[in-house]
C-alpha positions in Angstrom: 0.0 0.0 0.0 1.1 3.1 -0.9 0.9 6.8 1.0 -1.6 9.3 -0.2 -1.6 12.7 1.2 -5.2 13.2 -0.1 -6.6 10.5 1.2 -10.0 11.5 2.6 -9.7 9.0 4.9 -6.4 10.0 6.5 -6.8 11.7 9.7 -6.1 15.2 9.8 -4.2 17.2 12.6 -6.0 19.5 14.9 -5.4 22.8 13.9 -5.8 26.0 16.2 -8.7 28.1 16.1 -6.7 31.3 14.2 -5.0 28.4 12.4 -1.6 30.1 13.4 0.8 27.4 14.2 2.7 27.4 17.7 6.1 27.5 15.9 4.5 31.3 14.2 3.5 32.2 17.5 6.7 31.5 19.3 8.5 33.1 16.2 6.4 36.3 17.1 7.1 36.2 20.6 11.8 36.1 20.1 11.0 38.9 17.6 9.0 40.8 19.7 11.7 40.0 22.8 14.5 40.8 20.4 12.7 44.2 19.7 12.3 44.7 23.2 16.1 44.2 24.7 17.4 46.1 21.4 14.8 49.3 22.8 16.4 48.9 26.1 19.8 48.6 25.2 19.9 52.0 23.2 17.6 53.9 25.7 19.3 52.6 28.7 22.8 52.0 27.8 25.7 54.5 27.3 27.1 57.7 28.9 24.7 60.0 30.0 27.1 63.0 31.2 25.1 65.9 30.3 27.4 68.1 32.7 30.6 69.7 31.7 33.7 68.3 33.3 35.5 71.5 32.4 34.2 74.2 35.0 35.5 73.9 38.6 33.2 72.8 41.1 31.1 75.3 43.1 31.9 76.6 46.3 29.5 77.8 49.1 30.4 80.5 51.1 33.5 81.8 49.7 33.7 84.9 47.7 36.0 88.0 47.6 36.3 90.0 50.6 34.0 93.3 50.6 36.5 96.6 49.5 37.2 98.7 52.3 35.7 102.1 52.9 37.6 105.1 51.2 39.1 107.2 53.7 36.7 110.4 55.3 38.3 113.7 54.2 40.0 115.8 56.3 
């Protein structure tokens, strides 16, 4: 006896109800992971200085002494 794929009688395999197949689905999903991680490594990854490094650091409470007073005529 030989195989025929169109056999009527042949029985068929149960099919999902939006007849997407688990291997599409789980396709979908590692895309949609891949997707994912690549957002996250470009919006979380890198350097984000957005100070300068060139200016000196501020101090608090230190400033120039006030000029003295001119002296009162005689």
């Amino acid at each position: 006896m030989t195989y025929d794929p169109n056999d009527p009688r042949r029985p068929m395999p149960p099919r999902e109800s939006d007849n997407m197949s688990a291997g599409a689905m789980a396709g979908i999903a590692f895309a949609l992971l891949l997707f994912l991680g690549l957002m996250f490594w470009m919006f979380a990854g890198g350097d984000r200085q957005t100070a300068s490094t060139d200016a000196p650091p501020a101090t608090t409470g230190q400033r120039a002494p006030a000029p003295s007073p001119a002296p009162p005529p005689k």
